[in-house]
Structure formats: structure tokens, C-alpha cells
OpenMM code with the backbone's topology and positions (N, CA, C; nanometers):
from openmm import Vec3, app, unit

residues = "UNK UNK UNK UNK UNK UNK UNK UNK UNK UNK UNK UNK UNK UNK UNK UNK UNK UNK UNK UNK UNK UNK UNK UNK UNK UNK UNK UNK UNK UNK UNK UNK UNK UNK UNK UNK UNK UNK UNK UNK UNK UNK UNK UNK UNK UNK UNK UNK UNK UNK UNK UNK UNK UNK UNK UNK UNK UNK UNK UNK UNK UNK UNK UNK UNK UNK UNK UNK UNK UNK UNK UNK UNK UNK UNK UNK UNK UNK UNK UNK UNK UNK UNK UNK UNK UNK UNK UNK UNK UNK UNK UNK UNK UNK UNK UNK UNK UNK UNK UNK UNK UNK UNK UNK UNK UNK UNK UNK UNK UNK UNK UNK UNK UNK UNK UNK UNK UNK UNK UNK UNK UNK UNK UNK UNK UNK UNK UNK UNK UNK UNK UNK UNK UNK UNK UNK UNK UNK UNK UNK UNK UNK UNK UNK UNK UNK UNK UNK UNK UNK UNK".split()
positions = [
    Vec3(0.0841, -0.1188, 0.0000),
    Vec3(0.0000, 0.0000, 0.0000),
    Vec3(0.0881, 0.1245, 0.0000),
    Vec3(0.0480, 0.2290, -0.0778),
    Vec3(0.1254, 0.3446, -0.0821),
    Vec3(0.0992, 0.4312, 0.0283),
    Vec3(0.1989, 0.5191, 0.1011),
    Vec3(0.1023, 0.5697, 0.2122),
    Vec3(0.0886, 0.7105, 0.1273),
    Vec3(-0.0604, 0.7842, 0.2091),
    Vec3(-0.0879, 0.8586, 0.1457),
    Vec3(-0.0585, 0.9975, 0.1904),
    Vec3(-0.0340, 0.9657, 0.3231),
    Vec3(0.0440, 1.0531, 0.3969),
    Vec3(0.1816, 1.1413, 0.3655),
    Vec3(0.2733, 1.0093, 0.3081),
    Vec3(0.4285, 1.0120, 0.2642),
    Vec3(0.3878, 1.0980, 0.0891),
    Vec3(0.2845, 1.0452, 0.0365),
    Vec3(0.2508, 1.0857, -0.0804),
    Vec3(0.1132, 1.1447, -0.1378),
    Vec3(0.0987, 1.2646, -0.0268),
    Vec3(-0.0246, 1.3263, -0.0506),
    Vec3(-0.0861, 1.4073, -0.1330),
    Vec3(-0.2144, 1.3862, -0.1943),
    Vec3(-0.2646, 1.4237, -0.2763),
    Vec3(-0.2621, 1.6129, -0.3028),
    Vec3(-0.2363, 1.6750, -0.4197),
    Vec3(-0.2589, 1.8056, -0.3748),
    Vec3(-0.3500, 1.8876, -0.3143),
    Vec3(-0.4515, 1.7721, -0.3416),
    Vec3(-0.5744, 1.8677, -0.2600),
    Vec3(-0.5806, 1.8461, -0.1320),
    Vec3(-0.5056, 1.7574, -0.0894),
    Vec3(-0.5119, 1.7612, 0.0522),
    Vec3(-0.4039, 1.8036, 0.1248),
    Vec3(-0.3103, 1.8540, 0.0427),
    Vec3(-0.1480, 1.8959, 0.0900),
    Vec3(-0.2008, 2.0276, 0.1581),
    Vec3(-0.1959, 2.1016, 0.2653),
    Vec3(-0.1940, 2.2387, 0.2845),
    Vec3(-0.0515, 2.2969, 0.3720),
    Vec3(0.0006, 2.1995, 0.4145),
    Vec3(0.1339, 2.2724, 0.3802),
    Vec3(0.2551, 2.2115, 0.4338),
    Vec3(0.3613, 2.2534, 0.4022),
    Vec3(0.4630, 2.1590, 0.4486),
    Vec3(0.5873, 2.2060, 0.4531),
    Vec3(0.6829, 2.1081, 0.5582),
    Vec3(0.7849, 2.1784, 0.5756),
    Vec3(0.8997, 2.0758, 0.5699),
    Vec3(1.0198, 2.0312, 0.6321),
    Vec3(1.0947, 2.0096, 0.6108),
    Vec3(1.0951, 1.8458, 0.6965),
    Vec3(1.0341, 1.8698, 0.7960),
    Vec3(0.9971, 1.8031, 0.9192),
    Vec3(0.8563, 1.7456, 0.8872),
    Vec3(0.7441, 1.8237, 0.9265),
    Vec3(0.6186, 1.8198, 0.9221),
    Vec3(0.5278, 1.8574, 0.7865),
    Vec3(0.4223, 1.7703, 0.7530),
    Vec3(0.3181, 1.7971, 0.6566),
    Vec3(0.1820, 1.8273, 0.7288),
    Vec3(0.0778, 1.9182, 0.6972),
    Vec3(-0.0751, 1.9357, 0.7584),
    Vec3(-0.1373, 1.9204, 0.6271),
    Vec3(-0.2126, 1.8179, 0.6229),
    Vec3(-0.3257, 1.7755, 0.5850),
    Vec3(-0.4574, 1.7918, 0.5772),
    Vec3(-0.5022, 1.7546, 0.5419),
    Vec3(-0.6629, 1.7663, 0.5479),
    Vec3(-0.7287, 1.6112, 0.5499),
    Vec3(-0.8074, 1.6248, 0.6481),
    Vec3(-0.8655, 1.4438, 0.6549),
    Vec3(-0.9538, 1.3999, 0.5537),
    Vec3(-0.9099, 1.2915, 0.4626),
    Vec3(-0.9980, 1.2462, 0.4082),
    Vec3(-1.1106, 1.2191, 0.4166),
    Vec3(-1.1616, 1.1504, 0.5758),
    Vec3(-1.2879, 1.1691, 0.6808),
    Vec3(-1.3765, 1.2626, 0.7408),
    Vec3(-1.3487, 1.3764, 0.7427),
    Vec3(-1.3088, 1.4512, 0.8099),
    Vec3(-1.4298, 1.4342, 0.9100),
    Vec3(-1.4433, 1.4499, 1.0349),
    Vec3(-1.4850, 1.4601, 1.1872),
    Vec3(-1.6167, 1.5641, 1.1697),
    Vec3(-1.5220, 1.6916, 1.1255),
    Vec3(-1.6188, 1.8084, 1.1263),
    Vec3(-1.5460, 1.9027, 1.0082),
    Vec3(-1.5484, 2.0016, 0.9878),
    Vec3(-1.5553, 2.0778, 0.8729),
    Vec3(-1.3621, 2.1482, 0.9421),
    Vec3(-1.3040, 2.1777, 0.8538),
    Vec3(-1.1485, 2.2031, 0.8972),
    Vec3(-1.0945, 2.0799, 0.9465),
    Vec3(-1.1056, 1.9388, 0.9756),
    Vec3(-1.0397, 1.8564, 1.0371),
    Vec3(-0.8841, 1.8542, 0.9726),
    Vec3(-0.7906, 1.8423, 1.0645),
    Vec3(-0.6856, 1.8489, 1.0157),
    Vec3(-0.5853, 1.7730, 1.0535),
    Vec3(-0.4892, 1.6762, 1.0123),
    Vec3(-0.3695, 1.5848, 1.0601),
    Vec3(-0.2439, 1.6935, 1.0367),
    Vec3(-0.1902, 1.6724, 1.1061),
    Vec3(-0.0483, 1.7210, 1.1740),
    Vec3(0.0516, 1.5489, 1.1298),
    Vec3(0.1196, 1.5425, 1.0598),
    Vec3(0.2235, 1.4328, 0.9954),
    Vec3(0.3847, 1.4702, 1.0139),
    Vec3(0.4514, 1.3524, 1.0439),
    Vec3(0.5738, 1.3691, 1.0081),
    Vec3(0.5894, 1.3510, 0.8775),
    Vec3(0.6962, 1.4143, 0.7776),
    Vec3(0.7664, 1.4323, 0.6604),
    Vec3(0.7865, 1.3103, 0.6684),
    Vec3(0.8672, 1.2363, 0.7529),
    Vec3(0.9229, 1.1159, 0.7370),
    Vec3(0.8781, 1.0227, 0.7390),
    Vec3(0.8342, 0.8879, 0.7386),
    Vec3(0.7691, 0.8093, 0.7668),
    Vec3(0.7950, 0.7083, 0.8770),
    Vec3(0.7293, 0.7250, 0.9537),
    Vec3(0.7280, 0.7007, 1.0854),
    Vec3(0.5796, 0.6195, 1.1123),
    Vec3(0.6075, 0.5241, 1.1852),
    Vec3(0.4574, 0.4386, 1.2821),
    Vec3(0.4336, 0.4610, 1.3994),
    Vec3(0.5381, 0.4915, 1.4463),
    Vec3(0.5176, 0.5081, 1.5536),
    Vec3(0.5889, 0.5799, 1.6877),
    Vec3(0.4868, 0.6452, 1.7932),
    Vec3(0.5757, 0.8065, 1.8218),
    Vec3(0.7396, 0.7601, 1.8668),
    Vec3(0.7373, 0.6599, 1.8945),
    Vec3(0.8898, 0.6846, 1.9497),
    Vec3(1.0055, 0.6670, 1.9067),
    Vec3(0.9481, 0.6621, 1.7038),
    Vec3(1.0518, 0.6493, 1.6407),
    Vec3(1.1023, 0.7770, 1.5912),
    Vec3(0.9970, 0.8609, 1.6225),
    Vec3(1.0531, 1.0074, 1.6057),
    Vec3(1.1714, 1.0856, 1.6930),
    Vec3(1.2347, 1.1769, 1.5800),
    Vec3(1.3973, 1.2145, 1.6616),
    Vec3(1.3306, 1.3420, 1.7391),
    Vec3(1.3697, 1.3952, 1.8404),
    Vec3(1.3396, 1.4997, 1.9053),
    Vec3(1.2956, 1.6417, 1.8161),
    Vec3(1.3786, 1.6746, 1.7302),
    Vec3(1.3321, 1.8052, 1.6506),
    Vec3(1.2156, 1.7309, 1.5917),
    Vec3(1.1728, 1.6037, 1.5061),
    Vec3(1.0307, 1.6179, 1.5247),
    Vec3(0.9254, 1.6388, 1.6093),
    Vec3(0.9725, 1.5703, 1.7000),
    Vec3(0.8476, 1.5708, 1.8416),
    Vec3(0.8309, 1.7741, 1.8305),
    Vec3(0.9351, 1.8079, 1.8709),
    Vec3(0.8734, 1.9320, 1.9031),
    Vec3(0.8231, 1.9956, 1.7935),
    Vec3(0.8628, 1.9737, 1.6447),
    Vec3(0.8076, 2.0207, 1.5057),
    Vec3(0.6748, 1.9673, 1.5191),
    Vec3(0.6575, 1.9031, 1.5902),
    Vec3(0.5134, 1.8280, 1.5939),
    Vec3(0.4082, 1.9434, 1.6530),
    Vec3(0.4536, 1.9390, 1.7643),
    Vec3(0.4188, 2.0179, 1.8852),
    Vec3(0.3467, 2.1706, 1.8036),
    Vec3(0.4531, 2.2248, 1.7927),
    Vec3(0.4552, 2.3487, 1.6881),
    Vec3(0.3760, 2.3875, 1.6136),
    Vec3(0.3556, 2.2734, 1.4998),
    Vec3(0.2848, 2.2444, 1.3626),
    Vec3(0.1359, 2.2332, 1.4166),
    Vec3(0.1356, 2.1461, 1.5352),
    Vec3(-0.0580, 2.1765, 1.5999),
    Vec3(-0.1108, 2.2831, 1.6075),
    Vec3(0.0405, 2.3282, 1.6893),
    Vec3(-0.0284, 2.5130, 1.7621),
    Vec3(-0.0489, 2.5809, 1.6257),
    Vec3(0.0377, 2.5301, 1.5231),
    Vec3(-0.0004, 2.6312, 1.4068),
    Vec3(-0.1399, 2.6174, 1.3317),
    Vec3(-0.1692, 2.4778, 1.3196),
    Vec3(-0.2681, 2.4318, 1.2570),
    Vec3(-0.4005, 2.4703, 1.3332),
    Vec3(-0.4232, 2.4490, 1.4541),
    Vec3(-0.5139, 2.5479, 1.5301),
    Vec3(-0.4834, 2.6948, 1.5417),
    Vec3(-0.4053, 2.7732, 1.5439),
    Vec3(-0.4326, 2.9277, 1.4719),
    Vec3(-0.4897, 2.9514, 1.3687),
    Vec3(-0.4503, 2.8077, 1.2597),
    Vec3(-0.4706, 2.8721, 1.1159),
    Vec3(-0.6351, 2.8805, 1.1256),
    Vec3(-0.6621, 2.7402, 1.1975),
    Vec3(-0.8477, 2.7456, 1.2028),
    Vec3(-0.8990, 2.8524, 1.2517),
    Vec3(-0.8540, 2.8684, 1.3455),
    Vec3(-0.9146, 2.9749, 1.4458),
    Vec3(-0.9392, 3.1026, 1.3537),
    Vec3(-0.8629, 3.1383, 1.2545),
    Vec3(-0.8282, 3.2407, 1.1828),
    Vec3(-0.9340, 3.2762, 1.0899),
    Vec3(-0.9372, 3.1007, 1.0155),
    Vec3(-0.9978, 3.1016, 0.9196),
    Vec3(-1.1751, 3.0384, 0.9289),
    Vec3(-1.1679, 2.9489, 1.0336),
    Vec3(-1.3151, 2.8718, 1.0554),
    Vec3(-1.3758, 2.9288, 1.1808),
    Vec3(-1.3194, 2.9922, 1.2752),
    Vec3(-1.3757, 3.0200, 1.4282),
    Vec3(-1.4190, 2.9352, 1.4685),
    Vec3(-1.4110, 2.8133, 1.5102),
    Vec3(-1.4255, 2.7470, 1.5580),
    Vec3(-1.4371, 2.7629, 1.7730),
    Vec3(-1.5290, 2.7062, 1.8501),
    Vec3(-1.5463, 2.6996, 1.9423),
    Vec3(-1.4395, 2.6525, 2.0722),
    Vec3(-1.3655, 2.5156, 1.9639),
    Vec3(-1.3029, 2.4260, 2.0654),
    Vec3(-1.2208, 2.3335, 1.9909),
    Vec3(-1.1095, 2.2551, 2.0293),
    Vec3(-1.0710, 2.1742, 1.9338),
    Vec3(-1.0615, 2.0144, 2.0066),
    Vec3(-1.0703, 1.9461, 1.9347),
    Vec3(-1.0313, 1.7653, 1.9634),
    Vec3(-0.8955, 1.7489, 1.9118),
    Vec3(-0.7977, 1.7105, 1.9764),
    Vec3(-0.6626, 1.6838, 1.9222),
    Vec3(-0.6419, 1.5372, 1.9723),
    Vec3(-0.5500, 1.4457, 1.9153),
    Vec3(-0.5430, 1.3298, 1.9294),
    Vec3(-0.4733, 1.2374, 1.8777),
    Vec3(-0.4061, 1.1274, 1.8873),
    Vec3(-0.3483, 1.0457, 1.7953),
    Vec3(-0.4266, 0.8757, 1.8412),
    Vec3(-0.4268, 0.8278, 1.7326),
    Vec3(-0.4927, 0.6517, 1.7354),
    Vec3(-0.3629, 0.5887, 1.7110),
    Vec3(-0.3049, 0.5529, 1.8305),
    Vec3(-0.2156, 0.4888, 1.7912),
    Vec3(-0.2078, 0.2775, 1.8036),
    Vec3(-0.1604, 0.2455, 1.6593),
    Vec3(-0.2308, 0.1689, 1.6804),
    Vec3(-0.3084, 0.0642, 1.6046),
    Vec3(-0.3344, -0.0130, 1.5525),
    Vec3(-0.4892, -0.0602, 1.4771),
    Vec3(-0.5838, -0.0966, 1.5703),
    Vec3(-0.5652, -0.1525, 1.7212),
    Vec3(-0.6553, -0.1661, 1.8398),
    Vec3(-0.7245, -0.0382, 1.8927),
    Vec3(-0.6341, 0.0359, 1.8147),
    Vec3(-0.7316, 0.2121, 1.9036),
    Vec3(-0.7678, 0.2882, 1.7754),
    Vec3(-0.8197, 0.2146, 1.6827),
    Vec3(-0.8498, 0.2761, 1.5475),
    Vec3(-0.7760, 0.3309, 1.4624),
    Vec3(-0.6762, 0.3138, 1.4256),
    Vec3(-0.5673, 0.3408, 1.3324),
    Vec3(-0.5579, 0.3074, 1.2508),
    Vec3(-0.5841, 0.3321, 1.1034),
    Vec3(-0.6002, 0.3137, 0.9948),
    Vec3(-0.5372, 0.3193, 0.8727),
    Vec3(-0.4032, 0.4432, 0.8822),
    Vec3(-0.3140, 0.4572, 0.8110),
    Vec3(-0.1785, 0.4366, 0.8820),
    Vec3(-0.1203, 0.3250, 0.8738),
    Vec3(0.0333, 0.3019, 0.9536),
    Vec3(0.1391, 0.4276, 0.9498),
    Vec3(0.0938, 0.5548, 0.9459),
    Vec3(0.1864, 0.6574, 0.9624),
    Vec3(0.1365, 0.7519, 1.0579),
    Vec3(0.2471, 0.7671, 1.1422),
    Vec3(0.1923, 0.8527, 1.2404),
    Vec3(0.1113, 0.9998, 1.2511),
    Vec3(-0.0182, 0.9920, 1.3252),
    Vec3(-0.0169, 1.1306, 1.2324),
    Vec3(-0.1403, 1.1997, 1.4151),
    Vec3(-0.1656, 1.3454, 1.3944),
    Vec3(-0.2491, 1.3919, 1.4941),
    Vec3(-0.3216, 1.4513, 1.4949),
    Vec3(-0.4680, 1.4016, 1.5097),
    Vec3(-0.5847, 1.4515, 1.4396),
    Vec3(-0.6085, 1.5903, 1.5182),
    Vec3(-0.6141, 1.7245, 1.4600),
    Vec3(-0.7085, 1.8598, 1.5061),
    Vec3(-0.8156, 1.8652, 1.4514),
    Vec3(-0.8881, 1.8500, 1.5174),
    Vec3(-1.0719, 1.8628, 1.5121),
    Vec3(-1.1093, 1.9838, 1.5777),
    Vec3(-1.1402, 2.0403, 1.4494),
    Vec3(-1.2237, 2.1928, 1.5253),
    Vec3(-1.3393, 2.1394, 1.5921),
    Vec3(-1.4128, 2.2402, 1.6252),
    Vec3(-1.5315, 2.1885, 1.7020),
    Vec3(-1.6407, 2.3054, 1.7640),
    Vec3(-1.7527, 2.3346, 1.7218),
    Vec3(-1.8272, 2.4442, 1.7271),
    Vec3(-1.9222, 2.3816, 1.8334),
    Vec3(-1.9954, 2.4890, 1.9306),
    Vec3(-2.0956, 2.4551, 1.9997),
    Vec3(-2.2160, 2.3952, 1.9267),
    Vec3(-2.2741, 2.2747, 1.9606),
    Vec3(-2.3750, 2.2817, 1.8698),
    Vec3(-2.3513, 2.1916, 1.7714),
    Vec3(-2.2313, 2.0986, 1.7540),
    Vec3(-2.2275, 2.0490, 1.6156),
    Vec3(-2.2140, 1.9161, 1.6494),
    Vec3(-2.2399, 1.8411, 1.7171),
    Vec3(-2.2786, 1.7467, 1.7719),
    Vec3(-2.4129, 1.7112, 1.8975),
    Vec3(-2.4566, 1.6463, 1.9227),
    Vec3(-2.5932, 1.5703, 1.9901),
    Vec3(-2.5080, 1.6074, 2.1399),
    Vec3(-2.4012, 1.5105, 2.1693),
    Vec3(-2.3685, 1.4941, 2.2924),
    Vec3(-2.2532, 1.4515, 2.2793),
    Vec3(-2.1487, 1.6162, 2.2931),
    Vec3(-2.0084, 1.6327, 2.2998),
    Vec3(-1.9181, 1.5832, 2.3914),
    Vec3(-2.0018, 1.5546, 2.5007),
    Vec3(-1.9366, 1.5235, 2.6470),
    Vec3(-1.8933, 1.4084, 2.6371),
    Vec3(-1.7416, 1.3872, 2.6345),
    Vec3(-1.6277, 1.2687, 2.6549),
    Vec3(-1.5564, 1.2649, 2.5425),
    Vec3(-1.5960, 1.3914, 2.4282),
    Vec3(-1.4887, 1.3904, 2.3313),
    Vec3(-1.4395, 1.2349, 2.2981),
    Vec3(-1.3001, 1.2749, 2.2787),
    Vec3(-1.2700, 1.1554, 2.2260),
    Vec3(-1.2047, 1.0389, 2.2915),
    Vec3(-1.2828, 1.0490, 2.4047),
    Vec3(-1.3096, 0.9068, 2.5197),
    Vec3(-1.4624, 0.8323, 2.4157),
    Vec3(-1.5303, 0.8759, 2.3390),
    Vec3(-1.6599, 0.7613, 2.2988),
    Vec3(-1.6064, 0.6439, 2.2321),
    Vec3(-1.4822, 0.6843, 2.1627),
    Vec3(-1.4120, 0.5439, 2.1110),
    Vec3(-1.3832, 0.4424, 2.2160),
    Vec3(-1.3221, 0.4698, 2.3195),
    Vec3(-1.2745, 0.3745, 2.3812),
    Vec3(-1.4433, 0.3434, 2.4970),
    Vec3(-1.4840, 0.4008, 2.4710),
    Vec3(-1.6348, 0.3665, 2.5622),
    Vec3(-1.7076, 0.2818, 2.4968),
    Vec3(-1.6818, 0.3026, 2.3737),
    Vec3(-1.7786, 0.2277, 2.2546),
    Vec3(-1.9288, 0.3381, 2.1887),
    Vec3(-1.9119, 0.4366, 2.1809),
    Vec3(-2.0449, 0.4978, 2.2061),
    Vec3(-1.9922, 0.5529, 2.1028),
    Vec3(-2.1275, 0.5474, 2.0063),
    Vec3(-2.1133, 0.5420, 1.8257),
    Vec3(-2.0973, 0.7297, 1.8232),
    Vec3(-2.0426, 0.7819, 1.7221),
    Vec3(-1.9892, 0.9432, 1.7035),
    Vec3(-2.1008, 0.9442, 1.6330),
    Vec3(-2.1677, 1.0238, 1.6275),
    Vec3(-2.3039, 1.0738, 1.5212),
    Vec3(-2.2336, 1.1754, 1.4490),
    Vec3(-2.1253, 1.2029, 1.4717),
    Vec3(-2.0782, 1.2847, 1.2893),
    Vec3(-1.9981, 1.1924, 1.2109),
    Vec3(-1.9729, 1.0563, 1.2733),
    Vec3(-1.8993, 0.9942, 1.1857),
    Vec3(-1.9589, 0.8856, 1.1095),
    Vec3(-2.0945, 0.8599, 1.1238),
    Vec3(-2.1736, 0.7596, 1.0844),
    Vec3(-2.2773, 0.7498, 0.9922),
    Vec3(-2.2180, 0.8486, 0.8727),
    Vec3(-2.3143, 0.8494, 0.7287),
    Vec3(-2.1515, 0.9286, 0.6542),
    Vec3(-2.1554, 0.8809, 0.5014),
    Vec3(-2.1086, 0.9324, 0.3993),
    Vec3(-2.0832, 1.0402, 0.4151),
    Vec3(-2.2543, 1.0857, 0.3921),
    Vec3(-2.3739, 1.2453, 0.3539),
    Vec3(-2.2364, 1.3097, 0.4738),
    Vec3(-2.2004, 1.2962, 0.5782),
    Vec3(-2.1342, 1.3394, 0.6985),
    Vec3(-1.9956, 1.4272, 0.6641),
    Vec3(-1.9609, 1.3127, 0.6334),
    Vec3(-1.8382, 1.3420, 0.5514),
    Vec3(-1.8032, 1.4458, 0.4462),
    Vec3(-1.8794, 1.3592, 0.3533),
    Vec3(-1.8891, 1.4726, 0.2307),
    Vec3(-1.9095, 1.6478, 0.2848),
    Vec3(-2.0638, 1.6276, 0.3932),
    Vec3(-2.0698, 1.7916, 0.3913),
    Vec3(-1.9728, 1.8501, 0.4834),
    Vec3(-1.8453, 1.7561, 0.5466),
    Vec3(-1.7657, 1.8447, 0.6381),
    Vec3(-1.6125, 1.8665, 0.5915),
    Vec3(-1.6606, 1.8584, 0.4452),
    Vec3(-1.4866, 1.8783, 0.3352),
    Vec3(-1.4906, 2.0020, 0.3018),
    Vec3(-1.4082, 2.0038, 0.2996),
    Vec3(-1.4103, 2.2130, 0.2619),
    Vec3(-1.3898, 2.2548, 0.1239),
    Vec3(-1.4279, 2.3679, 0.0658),
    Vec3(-1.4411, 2.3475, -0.0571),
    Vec3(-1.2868, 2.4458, -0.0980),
    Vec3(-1.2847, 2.4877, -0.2156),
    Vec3(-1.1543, 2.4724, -0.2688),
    Vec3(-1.1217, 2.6288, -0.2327),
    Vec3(-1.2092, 2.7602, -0.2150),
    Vec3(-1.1721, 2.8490, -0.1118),
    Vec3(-1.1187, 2.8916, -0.0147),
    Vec3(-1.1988, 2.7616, 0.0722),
    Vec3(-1.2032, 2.8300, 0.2382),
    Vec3(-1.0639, 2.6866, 0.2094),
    Vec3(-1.0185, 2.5796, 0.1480),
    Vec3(-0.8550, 2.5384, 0.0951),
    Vec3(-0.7875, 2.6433, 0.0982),
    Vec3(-0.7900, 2.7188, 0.0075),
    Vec3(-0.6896, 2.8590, -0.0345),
    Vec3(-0.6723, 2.9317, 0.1066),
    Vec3(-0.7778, 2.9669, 0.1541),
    Vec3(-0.7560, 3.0687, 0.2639),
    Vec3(-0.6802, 2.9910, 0.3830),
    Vec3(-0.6874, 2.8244, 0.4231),
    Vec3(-0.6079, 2.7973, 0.5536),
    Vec3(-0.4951, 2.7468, 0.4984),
    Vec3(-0.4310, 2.7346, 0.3340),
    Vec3(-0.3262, 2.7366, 0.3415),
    Vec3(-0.2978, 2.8827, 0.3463),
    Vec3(-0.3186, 2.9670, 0.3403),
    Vec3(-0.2526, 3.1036, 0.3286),
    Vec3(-0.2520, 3.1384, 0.4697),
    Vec3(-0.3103, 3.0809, 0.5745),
    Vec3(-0.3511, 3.1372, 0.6889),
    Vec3(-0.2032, 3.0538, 0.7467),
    Vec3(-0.2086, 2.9406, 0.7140),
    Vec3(-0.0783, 2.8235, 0.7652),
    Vec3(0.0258, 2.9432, 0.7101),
    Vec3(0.0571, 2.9471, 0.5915),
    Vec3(0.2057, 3.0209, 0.5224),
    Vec3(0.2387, 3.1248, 0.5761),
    Vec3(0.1283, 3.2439, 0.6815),
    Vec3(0.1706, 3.3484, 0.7702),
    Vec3(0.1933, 3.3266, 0.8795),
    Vec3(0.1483, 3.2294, 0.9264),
    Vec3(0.1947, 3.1818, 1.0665),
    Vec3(0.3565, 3.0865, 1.0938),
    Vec3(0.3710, 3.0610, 0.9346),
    Vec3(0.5704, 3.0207, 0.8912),
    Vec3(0.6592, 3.0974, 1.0022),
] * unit.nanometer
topology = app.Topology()
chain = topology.addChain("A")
for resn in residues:
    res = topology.addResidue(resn, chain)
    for name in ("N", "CA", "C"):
        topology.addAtom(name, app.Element.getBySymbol(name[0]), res)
């Protein structure tokens, strides 16, 4: 399997650096969802060298400004599945930012403890979901430009 991470699509590239790539989720959670990636290919966190970890670190705080900037968002879900037992799906390490607005879910309370509770996500459980929480090729333009000032 090719990873798609190591070899990401342009439309989902929003920006990248030497160290770190930010993404856009193929899934996406909610509308802006965003992965934070190492450049390198990596499975797992502790194969990362220290200037990633903290490029890591960094690249979140940036990736939540850029939202904040560009989506206003309420709140964020940050996270990693590490793993295929804790839902992990693409063998490259990566850390999900989930914006998150009041209101955009039924029942927000336990974040992203419902996985390990078992208690089904009602934004993740239709297509229709998905599809309407991809961003269109605009409000694209504007959080890479929002990422490239925060460089």
C-alpha cells in the first residue's frame, strides 16, 4: 500500500515543511479537520527524533491558529490513534485537530473518550457526513494562506 500521507494528494497537501506535513482528513470529523504528519515516515511516536516531536508540537499550535483564523471554531479535539486496536487506519503517524463548534454534535461530552467507551460518534456515521464536512476549494486557499503566515 502506498502511504498517502508520505505521498499526498494536492488537494489535501496544505502545507509543508521540512519536518512536518498538515493535511486535510480524508474523513473529516467536522468541517477544517486536520492531521499534523511527520515528513518522514514514521509508525510510531517513538521512532521520532526529538526536533520532530517538538516540530510536531509546533505544527498543531499552528494548525489550530490557522483554524481559528480562518473557521472560528469553538473548541478543538486533538489526538493520535495509535495503533490498529485504538483505530488506526493509516500506519503513519499522524495527529488529528478537530475543530469543534458549539452545537455540532448531539452529545459532545467525553470527546474523544466515545471510542474507547464504545459509544457510536453521530458525525462519523453516514457518507452524507463526511462529504458535507470537506471544505471546498476556497475556504482550501484561505487555511493554506492562513498556515504560510503563521511560517
Amino acid at each position: 500500500m502506498e502511504c498517502p500521507f508520505c505521498n499526498p494528494s494536492e488537494g489535501s497537501l496544505l502545507y509543508e515543511d521540512e519536518l512536518i506535513r498538515i493535511l486535510l482528513d480524508g474523513y473529516p470529523a467536522s468541517r477544517g479537520h486536520l492531521l499534523v504528519v511527520p515528513a518522514r515516515h514514521v509508525e510510531r511516536l517513538e521512532e521520532l527524533e526529538e526536533e520532530e516531536k517538538v516540530a510536531m508540537i509546533k505544527e498543531i499550535e499552528m494548525a489550530m491558529e490557522a483554524l481559528k483564523r480562518t473557521l472560528s471554531p469553538d473548541g478543538f479535539n486533538v489526538g493520535m490513534n495509535l495503533g490498529e486496536a485504538a483505530g488506526q487506519t493509516v500506519p503513519h503517524l499522524h495527529v488529528h485537530v478537530i475543530p469543534r463548534w458549539r452545537g455540532d454534535c448531539e452529545k459532545p461530552r467525553g470527546g474523544v473518550r466515545k471510542a474507547v467507551l464504545d459509544i457510536e460518534d453521530e458525525n462519523l456515521d453516514r457518507k452524507e457526513r463526511w462529504e458535507r464536512n470537506r471544505l471546498g476549494e476556497e475556504e482550501r486557499v484561505e487555511l493554506r494562506k492562513a498556515l504560510l503566515a503563521l511560517r
